[in-house]
C-alpha positions in Angstrom: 0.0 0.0 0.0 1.4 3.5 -0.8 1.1 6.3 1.8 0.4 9.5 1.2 3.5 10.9 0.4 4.3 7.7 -2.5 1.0 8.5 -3.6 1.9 12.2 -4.6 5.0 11.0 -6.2 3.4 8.5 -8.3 0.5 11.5 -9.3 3.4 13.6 -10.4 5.4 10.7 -12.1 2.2 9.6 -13.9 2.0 13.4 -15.0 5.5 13.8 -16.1 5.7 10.6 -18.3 2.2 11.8 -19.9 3.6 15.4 -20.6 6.5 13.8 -22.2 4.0 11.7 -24.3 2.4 14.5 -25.4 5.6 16.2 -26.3 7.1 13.4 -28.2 4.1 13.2 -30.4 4.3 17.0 -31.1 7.7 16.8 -31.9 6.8 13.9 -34.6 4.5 15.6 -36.1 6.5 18.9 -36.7 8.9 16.4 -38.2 6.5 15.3 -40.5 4.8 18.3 -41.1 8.7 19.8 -42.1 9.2 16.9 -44.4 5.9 17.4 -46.4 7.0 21.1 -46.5 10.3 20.2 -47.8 9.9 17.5 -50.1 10.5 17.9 -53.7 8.7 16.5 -56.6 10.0 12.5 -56.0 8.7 13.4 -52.4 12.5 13.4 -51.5 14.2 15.3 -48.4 17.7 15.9 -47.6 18.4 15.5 -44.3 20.6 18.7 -44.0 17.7 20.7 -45.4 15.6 19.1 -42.6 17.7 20.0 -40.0 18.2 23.7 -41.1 14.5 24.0 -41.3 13.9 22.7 -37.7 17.2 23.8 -36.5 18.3 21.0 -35.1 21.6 19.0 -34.6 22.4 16.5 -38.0 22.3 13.8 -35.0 19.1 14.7 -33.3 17.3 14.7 -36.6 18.8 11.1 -37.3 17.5 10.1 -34.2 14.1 11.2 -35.0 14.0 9.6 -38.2 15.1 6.3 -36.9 12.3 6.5 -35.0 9.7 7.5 -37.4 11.1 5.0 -39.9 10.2 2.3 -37.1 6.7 3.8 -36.9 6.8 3.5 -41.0 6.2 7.0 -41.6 8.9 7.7 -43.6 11.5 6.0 -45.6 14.6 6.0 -45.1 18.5 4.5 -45.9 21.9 5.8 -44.7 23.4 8.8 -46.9 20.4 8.7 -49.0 17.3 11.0 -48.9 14.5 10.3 -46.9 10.7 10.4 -48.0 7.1 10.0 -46.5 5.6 6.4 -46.7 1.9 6.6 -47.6 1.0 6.4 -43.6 3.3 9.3 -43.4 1.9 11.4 -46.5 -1.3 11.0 -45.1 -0.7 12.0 -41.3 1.3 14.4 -42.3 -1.4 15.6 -44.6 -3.7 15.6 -41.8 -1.9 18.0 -39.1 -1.6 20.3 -42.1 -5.7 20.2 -42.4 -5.7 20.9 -38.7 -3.9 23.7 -38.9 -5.1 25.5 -41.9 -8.7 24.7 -40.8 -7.5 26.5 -37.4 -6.2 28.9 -39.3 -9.4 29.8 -41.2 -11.8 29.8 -37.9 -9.3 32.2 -36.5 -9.8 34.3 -39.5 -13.3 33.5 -40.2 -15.3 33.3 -37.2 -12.8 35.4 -34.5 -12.2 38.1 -36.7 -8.2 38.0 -36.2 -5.8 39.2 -39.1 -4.1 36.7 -41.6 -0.9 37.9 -39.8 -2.1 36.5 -36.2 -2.9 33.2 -37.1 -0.2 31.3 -37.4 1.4 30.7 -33.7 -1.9 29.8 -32.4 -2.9 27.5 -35.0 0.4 25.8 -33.8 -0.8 24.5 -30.8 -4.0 23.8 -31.7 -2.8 21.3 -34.3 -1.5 19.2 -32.2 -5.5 18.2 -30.4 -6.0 14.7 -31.0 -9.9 15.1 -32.1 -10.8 14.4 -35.4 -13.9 15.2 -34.6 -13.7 18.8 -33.5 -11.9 19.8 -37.1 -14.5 18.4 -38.8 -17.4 20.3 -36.7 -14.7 23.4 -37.3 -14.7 22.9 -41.1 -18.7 22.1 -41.0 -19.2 25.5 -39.5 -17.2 27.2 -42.3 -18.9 25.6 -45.0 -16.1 23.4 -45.9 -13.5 26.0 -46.5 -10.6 24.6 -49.5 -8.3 27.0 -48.6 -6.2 28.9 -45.8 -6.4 33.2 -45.2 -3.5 32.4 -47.2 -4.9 30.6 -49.9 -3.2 27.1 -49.2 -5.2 24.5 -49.6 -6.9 22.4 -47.1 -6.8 18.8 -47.0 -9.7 16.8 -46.8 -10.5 14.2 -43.7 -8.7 11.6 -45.7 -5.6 14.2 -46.2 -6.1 14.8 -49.8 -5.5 18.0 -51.1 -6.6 19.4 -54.6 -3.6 21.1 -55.4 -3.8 24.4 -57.9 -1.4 26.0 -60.3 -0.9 29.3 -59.9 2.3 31.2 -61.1 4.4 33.8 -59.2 3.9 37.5 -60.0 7.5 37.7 -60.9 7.1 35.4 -63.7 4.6 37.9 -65.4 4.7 40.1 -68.2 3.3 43.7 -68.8 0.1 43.8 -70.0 -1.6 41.0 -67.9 -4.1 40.9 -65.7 -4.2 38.9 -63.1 -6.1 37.6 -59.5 -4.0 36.9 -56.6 -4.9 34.0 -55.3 -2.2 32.8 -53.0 1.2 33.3 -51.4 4.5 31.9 -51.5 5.5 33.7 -48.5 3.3 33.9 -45.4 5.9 35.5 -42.6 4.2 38.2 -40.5 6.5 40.8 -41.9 5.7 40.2 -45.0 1.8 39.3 -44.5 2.0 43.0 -42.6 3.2 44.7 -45.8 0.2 43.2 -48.1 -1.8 44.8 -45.6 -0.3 48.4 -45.4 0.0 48.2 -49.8 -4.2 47.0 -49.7 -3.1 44.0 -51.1 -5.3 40.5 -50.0 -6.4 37.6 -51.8 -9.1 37.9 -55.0 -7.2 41.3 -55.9 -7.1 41.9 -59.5 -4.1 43.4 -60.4 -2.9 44.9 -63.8 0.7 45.1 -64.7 1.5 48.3 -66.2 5.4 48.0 -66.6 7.9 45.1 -65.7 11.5 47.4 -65.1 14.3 45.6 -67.2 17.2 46.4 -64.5 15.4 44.8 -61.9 12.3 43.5 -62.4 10.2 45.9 -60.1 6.6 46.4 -61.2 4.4 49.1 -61.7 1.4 47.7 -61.5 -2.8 48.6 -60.7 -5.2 47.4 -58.0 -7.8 48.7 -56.3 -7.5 52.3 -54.6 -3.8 51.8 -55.8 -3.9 53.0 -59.5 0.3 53.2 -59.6 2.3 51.0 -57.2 5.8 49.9 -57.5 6.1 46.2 -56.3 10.0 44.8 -56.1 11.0 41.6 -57.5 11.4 40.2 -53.9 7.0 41.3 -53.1 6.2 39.9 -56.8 7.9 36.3 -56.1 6.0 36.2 -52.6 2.5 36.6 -54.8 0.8 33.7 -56.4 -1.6 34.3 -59.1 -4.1 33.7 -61.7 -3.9 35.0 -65.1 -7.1 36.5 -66.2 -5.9 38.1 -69.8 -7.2 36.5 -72.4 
C-alpha cells in the first residue's frame, strides 16, 4: 500500500511521463509536417535541409528519423534521402488540415488578421480530435483553402492542389487575380496589408523594369504602385488576360 506521500509522487510521475507523451508526439508531427514542407517533386528530403529548417543537430534529426522510420512513416536509408511512406503522407497531410482549418476559424469566425494566425494554430494542431476539425470545417462551409490561400486537406488528407504562377514570372500587360502566397511571414503578410493587397485582388501590370524587375502595376485604390521583385515572387496568381 502507498502512503500518502508515495501516492503524490506516483500522481506527479504519472504526469510527467504523460507530458512527455504528449511532447514526443508534437515533436513527430513537426517532423512530418517539415518533411511534407520540404519534399520535392519525387517526395525526397535531404536531411541537411531538414535539420536547417527545424534547427536542429544533424544527429538529433537522425534520431528522430530512426524513429519514425520504425513507426513506417517515412523512408529511409543511410546517406540517402529520406521520404514519407503513404502512412506518413497521409498523417502528415492531416496535421496540415488541422492547422489550416484553425487557421481559417481564426480568421473566419474570430475576426483576427491573416498575420495573427499562425502561432496559435500551432498548438491547436496538435489536439487529438478528429472530430472537433471536422465540426470546425462544417461550420465554415467546408472552407478549401487557408487566409493564405493554401489548400486544405480533406478528412482523408487529400489535397486538390492548384497551379498558380508567381507575380514575378509575369509580363506587362496581364491581368491577373492573386490567389495565394509563396510567402506567409508576419512581416511580409504586414506589408500586403499596409499596400491593400489581399487575396481575390485583381491586379494589372502596367510596366515590368528591365534592371530589376520591379513592377508598376494597378489594384484597387492603388492605380500606380511599384512592387519589387522580392513582393512579386512572394505573390501567387491567376492569369485573367485573355
Amino acid at each position: 500500500m502507498f502512503d500518502d506521500s508515495n501516492k503524490y509522487v506516483f500522481i506527479l510521475f504519472i504526469f510527467a511521463m504523460n507530458n512527455l507523451t504528449i511532447m514526443a508526439s508534437q515533436t513527430e508531427e513537426n517532423y512530418l509536417k517539415a518533411i511534407f514542407s520540404l519534399a520535392n517533386e519525387e517526395n525526397e528530403v535531404n536531411i541537411t535541409e531538414l535539420s536547417n529548417l527545424l534547427n536542429v543537430s544533424l544527429s538529433t534529426v537522425n534520431s528522430m528519423i530512426k524513429n519514425l522510420f520504425k513507426q513506417a512513416l517515412v523512408n529511409y536509408e543511410k546517406y540517402r534521402p529520406l521520404s514519407l511512406t503513404t502512412k506518413g503522407l497521409k498523417e502528415a497531410a492531416l496535421i496540415i488540415r488541422k492547422h489550416r482549418l484553425t487557421e481559417m476559424y481564426l480568421v473566419e469566425k474570430m475576426g483576427f488578421g491573416w498575420e495573427e494566425v499562425h502561432d496559435i494554430a500551432e498548438q491547436i494542431e496538435h489536439i487529438d480530435s478528429p472530430i472537433f476539425f471536422d465540426r470546425m470545417d462544417e461550420m465554415m462551409g467546408y472552407p478549401k483553402i487557408d487566409p493564405h490561400g493554401s489548400p486544405i486537406p480533406d478528412e482523408n488528407g487529400k489535397i486538390a492542389r492548384a497551379i498558380y504562377r508567381k507575380l514575378s514570372d509575369c509580363k506587362a500587360g496581364d491581368i491577373v487575380k492573386l490567389s495565394a502566397l509563396a510567402n506567409s511571414s508576419i512581416d511580409f503578410l504586414k506589408y500586403l496589408n499596409r499596400s491593400g493587397l489581399n487575396l481575390s485582388v485583381v491586379i494589372e501590370i502596367l510596366s515590368v523594369e528591365p534592371f530589376d524587375s520591379n513592377m508598376l502595376v494597378s489594384y484597387t485604390n492603388h492605380p500606380s504602385e511599384t512592387l519589387s521583385k522580392i513582393v512579386c515572387s512572394g505573390l501567387l496568381v491567376e492569369n485573367l488576360s485573355q
